[in-house]
Structure formats: structure tokens, C-alpha cells
BAROZA-874656 format. One record per residue: residue number from 0; residue in three letters; z, x, y of N, C-alpha, C in turn. Coordinates in pm, 1 decimal, m for minus. Layout:
BEGIN
+-----+--------+----------+----------+----------+----------+----------+----------+----------+----------+----------+
! num ! residu !      nc3 !      nc1 !      nc2 !     cac3 !     cac1 !     cac2 !      cc3 !      cc1 !      cc2 !
+-----+--------+----------+----------+----------+----------+----------+----------+----------+----------+----------+
! NUM !    ALA !        Z !        X !        Y !        Z !        X !        Y !        Z !        X !        Y !
...
+-----+--------+----------+----------+----------+----------+----------+----------+----------+----------+----------+
END
This chain:
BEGIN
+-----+--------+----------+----------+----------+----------+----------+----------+----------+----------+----------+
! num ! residu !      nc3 !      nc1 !      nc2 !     cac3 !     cac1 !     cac2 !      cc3 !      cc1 !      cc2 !
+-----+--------+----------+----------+----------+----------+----------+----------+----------+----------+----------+
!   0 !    UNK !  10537.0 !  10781.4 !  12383.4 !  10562.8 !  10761.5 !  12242.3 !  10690.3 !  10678.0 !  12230.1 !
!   1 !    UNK !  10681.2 !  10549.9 !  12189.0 !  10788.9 !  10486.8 !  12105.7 !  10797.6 !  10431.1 !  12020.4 !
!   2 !    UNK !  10960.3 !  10409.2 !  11953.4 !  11039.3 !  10379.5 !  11842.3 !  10921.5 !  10266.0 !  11766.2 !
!   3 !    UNK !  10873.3 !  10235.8 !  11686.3 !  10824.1 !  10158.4 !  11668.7 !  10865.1 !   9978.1 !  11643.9 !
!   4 !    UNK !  10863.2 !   9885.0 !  11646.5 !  10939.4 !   9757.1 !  11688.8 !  10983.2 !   9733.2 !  11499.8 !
!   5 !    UNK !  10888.8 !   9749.0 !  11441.5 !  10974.0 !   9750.2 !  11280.3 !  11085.6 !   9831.8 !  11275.8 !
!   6 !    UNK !  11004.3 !   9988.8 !  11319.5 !  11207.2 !  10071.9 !  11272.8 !  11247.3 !  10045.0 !  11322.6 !
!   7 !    UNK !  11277.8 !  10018.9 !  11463.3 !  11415.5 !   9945.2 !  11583.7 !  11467.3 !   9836.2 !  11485.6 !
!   8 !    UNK !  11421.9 !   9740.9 !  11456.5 !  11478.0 !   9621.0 !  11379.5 !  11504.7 !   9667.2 !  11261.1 !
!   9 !    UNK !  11457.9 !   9735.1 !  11177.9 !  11545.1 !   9829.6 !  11060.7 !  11681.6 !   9901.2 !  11089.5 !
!  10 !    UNK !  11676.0 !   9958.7 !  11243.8 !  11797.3 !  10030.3 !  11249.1 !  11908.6 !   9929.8 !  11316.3 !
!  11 !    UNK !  11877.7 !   9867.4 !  11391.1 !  11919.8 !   9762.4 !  11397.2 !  12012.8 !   9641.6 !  11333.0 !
!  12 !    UNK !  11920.3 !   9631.5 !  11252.9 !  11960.4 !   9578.0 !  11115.3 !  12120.5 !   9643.4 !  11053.8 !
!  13 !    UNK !  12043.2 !   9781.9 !  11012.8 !  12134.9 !   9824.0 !  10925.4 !  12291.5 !   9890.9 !  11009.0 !
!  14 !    UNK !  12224.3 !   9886.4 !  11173.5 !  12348.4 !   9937.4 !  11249.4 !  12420.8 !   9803.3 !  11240.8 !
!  15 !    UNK !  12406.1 !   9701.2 !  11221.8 !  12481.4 !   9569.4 !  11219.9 !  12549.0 !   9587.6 !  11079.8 !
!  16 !    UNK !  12515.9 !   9621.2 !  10961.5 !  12534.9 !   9612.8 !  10860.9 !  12682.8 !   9750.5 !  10824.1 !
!  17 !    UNK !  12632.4 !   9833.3 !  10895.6 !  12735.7 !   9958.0 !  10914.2 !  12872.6 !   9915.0 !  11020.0 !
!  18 !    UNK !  12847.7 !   9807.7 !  11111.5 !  12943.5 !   9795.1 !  11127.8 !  13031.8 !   9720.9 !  11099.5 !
!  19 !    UNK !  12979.0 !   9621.9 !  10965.4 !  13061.6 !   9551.6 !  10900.7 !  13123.7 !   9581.9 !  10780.2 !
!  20 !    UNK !  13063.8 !   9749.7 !  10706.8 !  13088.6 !   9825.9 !  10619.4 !  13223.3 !   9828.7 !  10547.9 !
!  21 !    UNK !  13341.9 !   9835.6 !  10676.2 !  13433.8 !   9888.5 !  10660.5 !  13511.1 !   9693.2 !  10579.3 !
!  22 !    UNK !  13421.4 !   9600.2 !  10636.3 !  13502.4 !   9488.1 !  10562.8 !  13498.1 !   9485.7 !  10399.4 !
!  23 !    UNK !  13328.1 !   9472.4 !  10353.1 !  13319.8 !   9469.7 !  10242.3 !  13258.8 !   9378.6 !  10209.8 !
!  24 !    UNK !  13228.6 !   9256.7 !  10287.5 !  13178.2 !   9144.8 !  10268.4 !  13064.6 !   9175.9 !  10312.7 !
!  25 !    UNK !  12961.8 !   9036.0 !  10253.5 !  12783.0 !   9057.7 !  10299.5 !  12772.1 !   8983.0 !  10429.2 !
!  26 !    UNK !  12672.3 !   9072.8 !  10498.8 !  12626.7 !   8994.8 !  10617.3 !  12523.5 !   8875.8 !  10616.8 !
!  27 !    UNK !  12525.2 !   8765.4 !  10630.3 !  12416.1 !   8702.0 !  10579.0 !  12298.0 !   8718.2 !  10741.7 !
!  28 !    UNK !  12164.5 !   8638.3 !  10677.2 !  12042.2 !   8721.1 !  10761.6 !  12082.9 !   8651.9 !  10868.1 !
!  29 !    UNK !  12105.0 !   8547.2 !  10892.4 !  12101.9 !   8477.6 !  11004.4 !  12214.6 !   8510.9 !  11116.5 !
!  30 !    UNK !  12308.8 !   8553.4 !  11042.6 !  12413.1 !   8613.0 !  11142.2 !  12358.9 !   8765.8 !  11185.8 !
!  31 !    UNK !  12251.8 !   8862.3 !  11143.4 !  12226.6 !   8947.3 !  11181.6 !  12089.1 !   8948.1 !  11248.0 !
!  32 !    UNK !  12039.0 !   8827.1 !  11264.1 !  11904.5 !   8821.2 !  11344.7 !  11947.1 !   8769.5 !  11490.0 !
!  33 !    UNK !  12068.8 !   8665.7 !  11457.4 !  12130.5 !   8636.7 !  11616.5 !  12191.1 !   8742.3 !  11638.6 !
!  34 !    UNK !  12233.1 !   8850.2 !  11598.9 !  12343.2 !   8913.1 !  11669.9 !  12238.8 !   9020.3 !  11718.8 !
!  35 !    UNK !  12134.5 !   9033.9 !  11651.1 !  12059.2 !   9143.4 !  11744.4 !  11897.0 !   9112.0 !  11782.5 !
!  36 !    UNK !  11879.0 !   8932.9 !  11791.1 !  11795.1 !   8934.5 !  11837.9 !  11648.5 !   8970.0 !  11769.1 !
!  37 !    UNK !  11689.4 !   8949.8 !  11638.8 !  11544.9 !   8982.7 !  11549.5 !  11503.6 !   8833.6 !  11467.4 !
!  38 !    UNK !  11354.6 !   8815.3 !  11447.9 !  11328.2 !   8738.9 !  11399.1 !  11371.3 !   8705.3 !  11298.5 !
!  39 !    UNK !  11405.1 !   8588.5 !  11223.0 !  11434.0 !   8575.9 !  11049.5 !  11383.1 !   8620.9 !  10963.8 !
!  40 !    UNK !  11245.4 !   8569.6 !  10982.0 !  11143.3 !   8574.3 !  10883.0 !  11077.4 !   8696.6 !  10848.2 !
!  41 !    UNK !  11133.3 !   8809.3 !  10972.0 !  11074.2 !   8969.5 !  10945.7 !  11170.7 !   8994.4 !  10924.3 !
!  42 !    UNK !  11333.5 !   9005.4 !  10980.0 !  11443.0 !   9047.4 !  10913.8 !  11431.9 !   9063.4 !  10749.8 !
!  43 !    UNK !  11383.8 !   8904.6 !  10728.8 !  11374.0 !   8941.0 !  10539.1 !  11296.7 !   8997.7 !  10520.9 !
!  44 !    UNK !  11165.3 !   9054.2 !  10565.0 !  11052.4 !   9116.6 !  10477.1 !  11161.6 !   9264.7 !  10538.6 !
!  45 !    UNK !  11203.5 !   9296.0 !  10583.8 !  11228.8 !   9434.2 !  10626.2 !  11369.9 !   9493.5 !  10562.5 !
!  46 !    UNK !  11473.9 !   9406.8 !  10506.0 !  11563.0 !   9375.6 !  10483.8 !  11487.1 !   9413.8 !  10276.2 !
!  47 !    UNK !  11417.5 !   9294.3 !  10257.4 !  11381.4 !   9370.4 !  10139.8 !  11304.6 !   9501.1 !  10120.0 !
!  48 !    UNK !  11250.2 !   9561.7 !  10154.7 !  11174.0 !   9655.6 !  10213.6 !  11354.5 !   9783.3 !  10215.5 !
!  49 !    UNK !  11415.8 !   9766.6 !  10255.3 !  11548.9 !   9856.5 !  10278.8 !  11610.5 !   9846.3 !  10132.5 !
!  50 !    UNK !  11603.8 !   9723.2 !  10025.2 !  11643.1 !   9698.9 !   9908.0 !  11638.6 !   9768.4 !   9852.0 !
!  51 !    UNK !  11452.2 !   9787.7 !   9867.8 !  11389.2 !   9819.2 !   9735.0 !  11413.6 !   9984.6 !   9758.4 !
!  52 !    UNK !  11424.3 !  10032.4 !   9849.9 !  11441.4 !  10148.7 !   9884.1 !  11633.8 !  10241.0 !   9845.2 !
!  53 !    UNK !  11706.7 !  10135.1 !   9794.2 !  11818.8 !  10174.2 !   9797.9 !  11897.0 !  10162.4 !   9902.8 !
!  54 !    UNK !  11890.4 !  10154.7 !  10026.1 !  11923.6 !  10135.7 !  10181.2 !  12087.6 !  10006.6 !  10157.8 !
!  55 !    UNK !  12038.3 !   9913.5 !  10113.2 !  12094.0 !   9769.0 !  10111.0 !  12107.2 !   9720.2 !   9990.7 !
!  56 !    UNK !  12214.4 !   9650.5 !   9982.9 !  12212.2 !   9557.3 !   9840.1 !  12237.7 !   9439.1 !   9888.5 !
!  57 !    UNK !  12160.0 !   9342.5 !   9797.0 !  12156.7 !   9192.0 !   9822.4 !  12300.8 !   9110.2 !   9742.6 !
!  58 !    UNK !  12356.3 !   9002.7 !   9771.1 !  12457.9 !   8921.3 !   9742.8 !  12389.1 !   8786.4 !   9704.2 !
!  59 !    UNK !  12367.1 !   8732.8 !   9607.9 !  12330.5 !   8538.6 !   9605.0 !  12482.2 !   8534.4 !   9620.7 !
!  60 !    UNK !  12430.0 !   8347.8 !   9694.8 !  12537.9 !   8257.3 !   9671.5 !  12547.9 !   8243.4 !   9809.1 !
!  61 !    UNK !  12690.2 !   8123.7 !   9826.9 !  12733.7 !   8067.3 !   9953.0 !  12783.3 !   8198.3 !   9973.6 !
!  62 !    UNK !  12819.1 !   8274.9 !   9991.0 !  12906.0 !   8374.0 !  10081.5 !  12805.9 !   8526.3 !  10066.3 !
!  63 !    UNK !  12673.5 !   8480.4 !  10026.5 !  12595.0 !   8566.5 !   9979.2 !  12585.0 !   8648.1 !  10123.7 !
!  64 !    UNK !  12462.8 !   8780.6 !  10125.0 !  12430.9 !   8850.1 !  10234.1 !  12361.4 !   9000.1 !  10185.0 !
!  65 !    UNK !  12385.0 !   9096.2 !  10292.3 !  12347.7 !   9197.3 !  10243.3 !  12480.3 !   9271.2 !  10264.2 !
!  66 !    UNK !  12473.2 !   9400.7 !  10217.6 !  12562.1 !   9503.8 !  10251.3 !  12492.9 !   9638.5 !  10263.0 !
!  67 !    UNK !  12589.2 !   9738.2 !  10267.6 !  12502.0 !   9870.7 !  10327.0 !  12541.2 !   9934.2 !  10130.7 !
!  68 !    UNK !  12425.5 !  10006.5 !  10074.8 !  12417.8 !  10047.6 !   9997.4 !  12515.3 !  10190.0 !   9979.9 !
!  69 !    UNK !  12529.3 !  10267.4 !  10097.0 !  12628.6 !  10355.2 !  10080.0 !  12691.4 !  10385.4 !  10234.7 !
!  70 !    UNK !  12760.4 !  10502.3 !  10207.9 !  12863.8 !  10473.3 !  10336.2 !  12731.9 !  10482.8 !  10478.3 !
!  71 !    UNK !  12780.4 !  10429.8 !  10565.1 !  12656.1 !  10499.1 !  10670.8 !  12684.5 !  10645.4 !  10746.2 !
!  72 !    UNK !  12789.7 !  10707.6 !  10686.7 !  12781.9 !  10903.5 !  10728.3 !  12660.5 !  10920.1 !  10640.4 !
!  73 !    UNK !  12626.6 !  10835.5 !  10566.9 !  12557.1 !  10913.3 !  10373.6 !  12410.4 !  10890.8 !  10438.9 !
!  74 !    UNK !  12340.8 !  10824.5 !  10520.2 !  12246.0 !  10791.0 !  10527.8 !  12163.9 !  10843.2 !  10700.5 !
!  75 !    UNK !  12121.0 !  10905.4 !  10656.9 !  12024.8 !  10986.6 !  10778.6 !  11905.6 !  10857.7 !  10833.2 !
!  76 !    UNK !  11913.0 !  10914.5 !  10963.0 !  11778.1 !  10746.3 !  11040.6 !  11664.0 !  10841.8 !  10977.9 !
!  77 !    UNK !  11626.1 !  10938.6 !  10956.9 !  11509.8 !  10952.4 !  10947.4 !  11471.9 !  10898.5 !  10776.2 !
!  78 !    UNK !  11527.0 !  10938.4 !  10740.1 !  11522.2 !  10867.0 !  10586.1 !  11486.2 !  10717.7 !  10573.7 !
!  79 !    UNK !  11554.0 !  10661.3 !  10662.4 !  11515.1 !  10507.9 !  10701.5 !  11376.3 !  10491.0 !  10813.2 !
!  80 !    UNK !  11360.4 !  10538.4 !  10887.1 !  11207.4 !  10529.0 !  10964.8 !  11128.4 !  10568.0 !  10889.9 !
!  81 !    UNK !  11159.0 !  10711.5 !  10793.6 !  11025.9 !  10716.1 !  10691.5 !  11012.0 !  10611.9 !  10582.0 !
!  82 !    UNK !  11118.9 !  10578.6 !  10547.5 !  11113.1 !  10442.6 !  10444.9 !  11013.9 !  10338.8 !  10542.1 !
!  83 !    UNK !  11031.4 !  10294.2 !  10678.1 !  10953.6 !  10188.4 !  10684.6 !  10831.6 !  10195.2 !  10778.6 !
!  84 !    UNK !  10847.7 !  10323.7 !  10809.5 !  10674.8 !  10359.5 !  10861.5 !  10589.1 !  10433.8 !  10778.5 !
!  85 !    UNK !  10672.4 !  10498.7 !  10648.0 !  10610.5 !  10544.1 !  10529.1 !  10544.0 !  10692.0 !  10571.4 !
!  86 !    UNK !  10522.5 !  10702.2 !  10487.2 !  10502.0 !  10888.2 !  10485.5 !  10363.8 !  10943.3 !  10514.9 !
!  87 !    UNK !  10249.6 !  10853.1 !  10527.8 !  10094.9 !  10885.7 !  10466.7 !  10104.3 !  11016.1 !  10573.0 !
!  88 !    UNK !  10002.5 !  11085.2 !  10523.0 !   9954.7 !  11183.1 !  10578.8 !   9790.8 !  11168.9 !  10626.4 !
!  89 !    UNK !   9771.1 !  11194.4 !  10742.7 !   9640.5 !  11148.8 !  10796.7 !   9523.8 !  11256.1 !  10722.0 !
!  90 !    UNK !   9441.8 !  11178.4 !  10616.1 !   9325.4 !  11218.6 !  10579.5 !   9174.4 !  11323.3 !  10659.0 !
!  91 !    UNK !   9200.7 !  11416.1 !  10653.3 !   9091.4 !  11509.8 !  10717.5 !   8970.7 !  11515.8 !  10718.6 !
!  92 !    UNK !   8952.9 !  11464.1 !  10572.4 !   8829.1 !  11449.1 !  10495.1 !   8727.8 !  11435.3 !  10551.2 !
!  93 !    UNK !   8752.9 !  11312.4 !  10690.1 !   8639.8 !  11260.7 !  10729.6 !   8607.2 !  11335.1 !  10857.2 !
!  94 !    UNK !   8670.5 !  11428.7 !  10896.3 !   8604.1 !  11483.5 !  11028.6 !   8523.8 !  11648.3 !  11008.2 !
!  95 !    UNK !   8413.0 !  11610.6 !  11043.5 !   8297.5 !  11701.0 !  11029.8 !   8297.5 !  11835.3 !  11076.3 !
!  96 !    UNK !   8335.0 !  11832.0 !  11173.0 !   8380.9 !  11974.8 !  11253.8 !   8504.4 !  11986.7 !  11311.2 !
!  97 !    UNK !   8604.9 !  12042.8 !  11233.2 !   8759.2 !  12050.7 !  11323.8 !   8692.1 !  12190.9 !  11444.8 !
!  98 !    UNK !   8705.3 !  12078.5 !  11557.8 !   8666.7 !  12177.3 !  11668.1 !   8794.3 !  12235.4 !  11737.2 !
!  99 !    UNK !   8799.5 !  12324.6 !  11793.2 !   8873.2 !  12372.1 !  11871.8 !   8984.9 !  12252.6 !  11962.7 !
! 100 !    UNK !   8940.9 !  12230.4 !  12008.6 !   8989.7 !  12125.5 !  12086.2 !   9094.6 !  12016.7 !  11959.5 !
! 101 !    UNK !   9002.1 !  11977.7 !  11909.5 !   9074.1 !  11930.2 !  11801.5 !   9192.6 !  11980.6 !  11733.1 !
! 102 !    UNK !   9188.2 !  12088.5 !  11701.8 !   9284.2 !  12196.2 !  11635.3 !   9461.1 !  12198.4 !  11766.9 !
! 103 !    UNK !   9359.7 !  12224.0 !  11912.4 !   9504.8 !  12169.6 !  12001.4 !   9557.6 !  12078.9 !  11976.8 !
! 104 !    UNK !   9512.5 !  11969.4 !  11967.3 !   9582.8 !  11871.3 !  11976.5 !   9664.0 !  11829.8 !  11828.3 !
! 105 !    UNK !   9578.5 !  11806.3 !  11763.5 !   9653.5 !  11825.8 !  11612.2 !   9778.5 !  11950.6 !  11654.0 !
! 106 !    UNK !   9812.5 !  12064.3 !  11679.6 !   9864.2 !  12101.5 !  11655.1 !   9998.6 !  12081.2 !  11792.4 !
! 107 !    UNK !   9983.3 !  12052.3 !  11873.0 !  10054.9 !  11973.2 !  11999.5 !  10125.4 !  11855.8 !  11943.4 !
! 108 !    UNK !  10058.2 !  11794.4 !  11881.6 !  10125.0 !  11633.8 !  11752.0 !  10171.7 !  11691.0 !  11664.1 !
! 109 !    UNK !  10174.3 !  11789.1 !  11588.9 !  10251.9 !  11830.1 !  11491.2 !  10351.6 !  11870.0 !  11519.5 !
! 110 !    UNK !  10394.7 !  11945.8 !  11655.8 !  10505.0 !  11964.0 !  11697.0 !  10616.9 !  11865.5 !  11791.9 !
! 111 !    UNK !  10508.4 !  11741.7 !  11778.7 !  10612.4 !  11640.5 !  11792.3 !  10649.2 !  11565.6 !  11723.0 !
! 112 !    UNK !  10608.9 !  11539.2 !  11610.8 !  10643.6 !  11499.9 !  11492.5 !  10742.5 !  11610.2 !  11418.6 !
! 113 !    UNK !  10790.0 !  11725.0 !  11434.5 !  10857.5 !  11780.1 !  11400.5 !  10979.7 !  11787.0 !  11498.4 !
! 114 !    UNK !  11000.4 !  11754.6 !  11638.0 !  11065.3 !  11767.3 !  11704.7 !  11156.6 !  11582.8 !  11638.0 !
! 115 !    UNK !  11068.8 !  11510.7 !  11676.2 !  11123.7 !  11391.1 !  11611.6 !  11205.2 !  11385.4 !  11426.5 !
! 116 !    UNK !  11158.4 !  11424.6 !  11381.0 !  11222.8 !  11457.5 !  11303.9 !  11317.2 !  11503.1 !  11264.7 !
! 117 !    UNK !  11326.3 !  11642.7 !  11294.5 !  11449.4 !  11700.4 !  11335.5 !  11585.0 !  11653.5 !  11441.0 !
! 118 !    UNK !  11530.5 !  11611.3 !  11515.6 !  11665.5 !  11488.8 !  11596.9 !  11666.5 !  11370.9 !  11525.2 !
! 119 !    UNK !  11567.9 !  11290.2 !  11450.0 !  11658.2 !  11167.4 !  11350.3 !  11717.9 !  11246.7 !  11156.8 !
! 120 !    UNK !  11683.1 !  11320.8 !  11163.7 !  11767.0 !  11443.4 !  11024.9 !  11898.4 !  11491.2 !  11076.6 !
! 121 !    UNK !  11884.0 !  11471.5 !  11190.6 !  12061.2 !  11539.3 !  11262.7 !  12140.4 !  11408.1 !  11278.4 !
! 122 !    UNK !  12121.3 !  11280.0 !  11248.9 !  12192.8 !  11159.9 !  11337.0 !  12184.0 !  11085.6 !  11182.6 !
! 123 !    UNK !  12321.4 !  11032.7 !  11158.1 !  12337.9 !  10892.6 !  11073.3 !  12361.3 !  10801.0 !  11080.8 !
! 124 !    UNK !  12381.7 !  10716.3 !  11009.9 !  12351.1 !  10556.4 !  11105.5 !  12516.1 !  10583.3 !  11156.3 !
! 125 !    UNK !  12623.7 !  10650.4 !  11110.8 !  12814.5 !  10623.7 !  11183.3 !  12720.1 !  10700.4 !  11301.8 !
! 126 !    UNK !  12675.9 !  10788.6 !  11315.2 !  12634.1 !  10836.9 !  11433.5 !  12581.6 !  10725.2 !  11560.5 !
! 127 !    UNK !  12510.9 !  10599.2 !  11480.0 !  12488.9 !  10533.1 !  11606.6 !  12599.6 !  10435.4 !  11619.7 !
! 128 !    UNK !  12637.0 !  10391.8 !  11488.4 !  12790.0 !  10340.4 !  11498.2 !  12902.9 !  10361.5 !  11627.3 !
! 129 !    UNK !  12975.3 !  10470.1 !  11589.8 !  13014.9 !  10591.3 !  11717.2 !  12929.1 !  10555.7 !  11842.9 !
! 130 !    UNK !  12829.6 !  10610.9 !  11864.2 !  12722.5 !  10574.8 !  12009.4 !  12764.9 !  10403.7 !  12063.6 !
! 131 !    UNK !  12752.6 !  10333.6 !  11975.2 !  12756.9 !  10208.9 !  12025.6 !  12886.2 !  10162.8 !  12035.6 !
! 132 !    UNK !  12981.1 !  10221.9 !  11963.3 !  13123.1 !  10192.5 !  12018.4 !  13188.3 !  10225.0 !  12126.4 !
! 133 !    UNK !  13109.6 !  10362.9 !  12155.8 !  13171.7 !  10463.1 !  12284.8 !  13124.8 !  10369.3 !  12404.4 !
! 134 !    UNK !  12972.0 !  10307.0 !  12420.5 !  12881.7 !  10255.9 !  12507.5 !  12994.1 !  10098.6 !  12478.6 !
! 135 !    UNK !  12976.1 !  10063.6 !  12398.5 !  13089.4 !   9896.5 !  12419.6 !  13208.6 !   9919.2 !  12480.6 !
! 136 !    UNK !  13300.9 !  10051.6 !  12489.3 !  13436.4 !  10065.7 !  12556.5 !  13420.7 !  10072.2 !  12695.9 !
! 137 !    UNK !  13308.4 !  10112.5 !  12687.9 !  13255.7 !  10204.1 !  12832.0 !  13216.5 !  10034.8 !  12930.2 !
! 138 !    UNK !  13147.9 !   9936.6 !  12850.9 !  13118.5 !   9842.5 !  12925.5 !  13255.6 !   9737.2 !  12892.3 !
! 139 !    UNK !  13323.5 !   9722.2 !  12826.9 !  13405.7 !   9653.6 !  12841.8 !  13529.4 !   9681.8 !  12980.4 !
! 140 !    UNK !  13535.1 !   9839.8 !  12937.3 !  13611.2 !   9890.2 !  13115.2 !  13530.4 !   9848.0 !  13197.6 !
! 141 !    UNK !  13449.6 !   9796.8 !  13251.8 !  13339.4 !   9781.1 !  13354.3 !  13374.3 !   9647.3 !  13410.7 !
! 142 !    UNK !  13400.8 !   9573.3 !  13257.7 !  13452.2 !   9418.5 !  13341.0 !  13596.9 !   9417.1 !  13361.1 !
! 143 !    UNK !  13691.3 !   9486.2 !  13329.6 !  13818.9 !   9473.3 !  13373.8 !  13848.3 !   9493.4 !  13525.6 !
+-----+--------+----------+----------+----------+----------+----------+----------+----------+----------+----------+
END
């Protein structure tokens, strides 16, 4: 099971955006698709997609960009992966006999979907903030 390549570039995103928080100024897209390696053209669909959700606020103009909508302690990852993998709940309707077997496994996936959950409800984006600062000190001693 992994991260899916949209939320990585959502968190991504907005971990770039958290760490420019503390300036105040907008990040524009292009400086945050080179710095982490994400496409442009999905940066913006995903980038609005975080807008419309409250996540981000947009800037026009030459010095335009985005910014982080609130502090990043305020904002839980899971709140943001459910924003962009969305919430549906898988429809039952169509299966004829929940067999036994069936019932395991459904219920084996439900408890990993709750395990996941519960570890991105415990972590905010300063949380990966923090993570990635500790991991940059850690490799910067490496080249000294």
C-alpha cells in the first residue's frame, strides 16, 4: 500500500508552502514545482483543488503565489489526503452475496484504513516541517 502520487504532491506542495509560512510572502508555482520536483500543470490543478478547500490562498500579480491558509500546527495531513483522494465510501449495493470470505477481507481493510488514519490525525504539516528539518541537519553534518 502506497501514498498515492496526487497526495505526495499535495503534501509536498503544501510542506514547501509551510516552510515559507513564517515569511509571509506567496510562493509562486514554479518555484514550488522545481523545488520538489512536481509537474506545473498538476501542481495547478492540485494547488486549486487545496483553494477551494480552504488549505491555500491564492495572490495575483508579479509577486503573486500561494500561501498556506492557516498556521501549519492548525492543519492535520489527514484532512488534506481526504481533501484530495476524497471521502467516497465504496457502494455495497452491487454485491450479491457478502460471503464469508468477503466479510474477512473487508474487515482486514477496514482496519487499515483506520490504522492509516489515525497516524495521519496525529501528524501536522509543522510535524513534517520539524521531520524535514531534523533529516536536513542530519545530512548537512554528513557533508562536513
Amino acid at each position: 500500500m502506497e501514498l498515492s502520487c496526487k497526495s505526495e504532491y499535495a503534501l509536498l506542495a503544501l510542506l514547501e508552502l509551510s516552510l515559507n509560512y513564517d515569511k509571509g510572502e506567496p510562493v509562486q508555482i514554479r518555484q514550488i514545482a522545481s523545488q520538489q520536483n512536481i509537474p506545473d500543470r498538476y501542481l495547478e490543478q492540485l494547488l486549486a483543488t487545496l483553494r477551494r478547500a480552504g488549505f491555500v490562498k491564492s495572490q495575483r500579480g508579479a509577486k503573486g503565489g500561494y500561501l498556506l491558509a492557516q498556521a501549519p500546527w492548525n492543519v492535520l495531513l489527514l484532512d488534506i489526503v481526504n481533501c484530495i483522494e476524497g471521502l467516497e465510501k465504496k457502494d455495497n449495493a452491487g454485491d450479491a452475496v457478502l460471503t464469508t470470505e468477503r466479510q474477512v477481507v473487508r474487515g482486514l481493510w477496514q482496519s487499515v484504513q483506520a490504522a492509516a488514519q489515525e497516524v495521519l490525525s496525529a501528524h501536522t504539516l509543522q510535524d513534517l516541517v520539524e521531520q524535514r528539518n531534523a533529516k536536513h541537519q542530519v545530512d548537512l553534518m554528513y557533508y562536513i
